[in-house]
C-alpha positions in Angstrom: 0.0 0.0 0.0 1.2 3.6 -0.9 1.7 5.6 2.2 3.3 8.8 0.6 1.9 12.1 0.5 -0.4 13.4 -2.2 0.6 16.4 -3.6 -1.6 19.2 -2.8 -3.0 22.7 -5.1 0.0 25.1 -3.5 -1.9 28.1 -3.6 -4.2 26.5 -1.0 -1.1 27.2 1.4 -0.9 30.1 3.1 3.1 30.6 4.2 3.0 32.5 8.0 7.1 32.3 8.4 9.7 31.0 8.3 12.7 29.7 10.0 15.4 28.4 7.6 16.2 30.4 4.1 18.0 29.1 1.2 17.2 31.1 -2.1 13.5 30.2 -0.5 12.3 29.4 2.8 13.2 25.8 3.9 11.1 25.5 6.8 8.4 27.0 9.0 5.2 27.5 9.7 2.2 27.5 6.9 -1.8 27.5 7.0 -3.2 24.8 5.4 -6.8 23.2 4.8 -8.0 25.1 8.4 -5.0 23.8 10.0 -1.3 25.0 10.9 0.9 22.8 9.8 4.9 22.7 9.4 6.6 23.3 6.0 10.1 21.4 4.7 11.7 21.6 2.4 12.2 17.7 0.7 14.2 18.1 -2.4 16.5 21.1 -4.0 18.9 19.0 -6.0 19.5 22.4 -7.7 16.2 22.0 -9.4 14.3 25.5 -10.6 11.1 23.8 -8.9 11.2 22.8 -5.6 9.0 20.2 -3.4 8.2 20.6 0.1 6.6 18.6 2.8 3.8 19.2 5.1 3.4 17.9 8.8 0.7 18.2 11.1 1.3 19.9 14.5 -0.3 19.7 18.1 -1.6 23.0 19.7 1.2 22.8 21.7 3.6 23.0 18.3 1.8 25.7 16.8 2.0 27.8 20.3 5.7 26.6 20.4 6.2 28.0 16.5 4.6 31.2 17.3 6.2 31.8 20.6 9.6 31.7 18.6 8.8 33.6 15.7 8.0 36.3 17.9 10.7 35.5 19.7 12.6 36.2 16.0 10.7 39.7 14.9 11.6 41.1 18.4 15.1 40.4 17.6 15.0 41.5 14.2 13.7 44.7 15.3 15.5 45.4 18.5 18.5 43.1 19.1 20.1 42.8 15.4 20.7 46.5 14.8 22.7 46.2 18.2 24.8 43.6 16.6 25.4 45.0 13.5 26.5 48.2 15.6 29.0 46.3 17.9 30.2 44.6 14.4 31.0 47.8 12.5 32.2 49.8 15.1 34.8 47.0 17.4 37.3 45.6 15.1 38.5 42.7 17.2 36.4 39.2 16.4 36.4 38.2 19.3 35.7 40.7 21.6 32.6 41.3 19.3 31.4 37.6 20.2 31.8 38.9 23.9 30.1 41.9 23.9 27.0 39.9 22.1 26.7 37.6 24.6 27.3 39.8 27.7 24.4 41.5 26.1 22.7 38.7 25.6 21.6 39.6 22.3 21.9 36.4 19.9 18.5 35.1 19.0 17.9 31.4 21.0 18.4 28.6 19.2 15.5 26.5 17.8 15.4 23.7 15.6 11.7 24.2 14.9 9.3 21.1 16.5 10.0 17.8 16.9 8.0 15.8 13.7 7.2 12.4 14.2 5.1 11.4 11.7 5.2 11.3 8.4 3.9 14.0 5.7 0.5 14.2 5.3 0.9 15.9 2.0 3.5 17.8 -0.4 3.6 20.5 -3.0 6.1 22.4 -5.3 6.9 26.4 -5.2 6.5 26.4 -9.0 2.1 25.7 -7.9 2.1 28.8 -5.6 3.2 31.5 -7.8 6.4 33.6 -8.1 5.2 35.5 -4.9 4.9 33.2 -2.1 7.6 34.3 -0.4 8.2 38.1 -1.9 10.3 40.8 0.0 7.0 42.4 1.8 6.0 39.7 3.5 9.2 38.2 4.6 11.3 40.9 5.7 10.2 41.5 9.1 11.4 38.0 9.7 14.7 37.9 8.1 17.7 37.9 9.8 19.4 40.5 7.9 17.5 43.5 6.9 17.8 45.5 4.1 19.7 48.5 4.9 17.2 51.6 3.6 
């Protein structure tokens, strides 16, 4: 019996944020047939079309996601100008590394929630449109802003 995931109409999927990017998001956290559910990426292979995954999350996921993202746009607004400051202006490596930590001003690490089950369903970036993931929508999120 075939147990893998159907693929799914991607514009169905509503992409709320994200925590890994490569030339994309990875990973995170998407809306999808009423539900929140986790997004990964499955295969890149250097293809122009790429095919995620979809999980399904407890409440206690989705409050886990949230709580970190927010976690992540508090940082991006407050903490990361206060690095890039401490980068530009002390020359010294490793006395930068110092002063970010005294300050306690690295964002906590998360590997985003545990998944122990197997996709309940997958789609391709090429099915949502050249604007899933456009500059507007992303930015507050990203951990390098852009500098205007």
């Amino acid at each position: 019996m075939d147990t893998a995931a159907k693929f799914v109409d991607g514009n169905e999927i509503s992409l709320i944020c994200w925590r890994d990017w490569y030339d994309g998001p990875v990973s995170g956290l998407a809306h999808w047939d009423g539900s929140y559910v986790w997004f990964c990426l499955k295969s890149d292979a250097g293809e122009e079309i790429r095919t995620y995954e979809l999980f399904a999350l407890t409440r206690e996921q989705v409050a886990e996601c949230l709580a970190w993202f927010e976690e992540k746009r508090e940082w991006f607004e407050t903490r990361a100008p206060q690095i890039r400051n401490i980068r530009r202006d002390i020359a010294d490596a490793a006395e930068q590394e110092r002063l970010i930590a005294a300050q306690r001003l690295s964002l906590r690490e998360w590997n985003g929630p545990e998944i122990c089950s197997h996709a309940i369903a997958r789609f391709t970036d090429d099915h949502v449109g050249a604007g899933w993931f456009d500059a507007e929508r992303w930015c507050p999120l990203q951990d390098e802003p852009n500098p205007t």
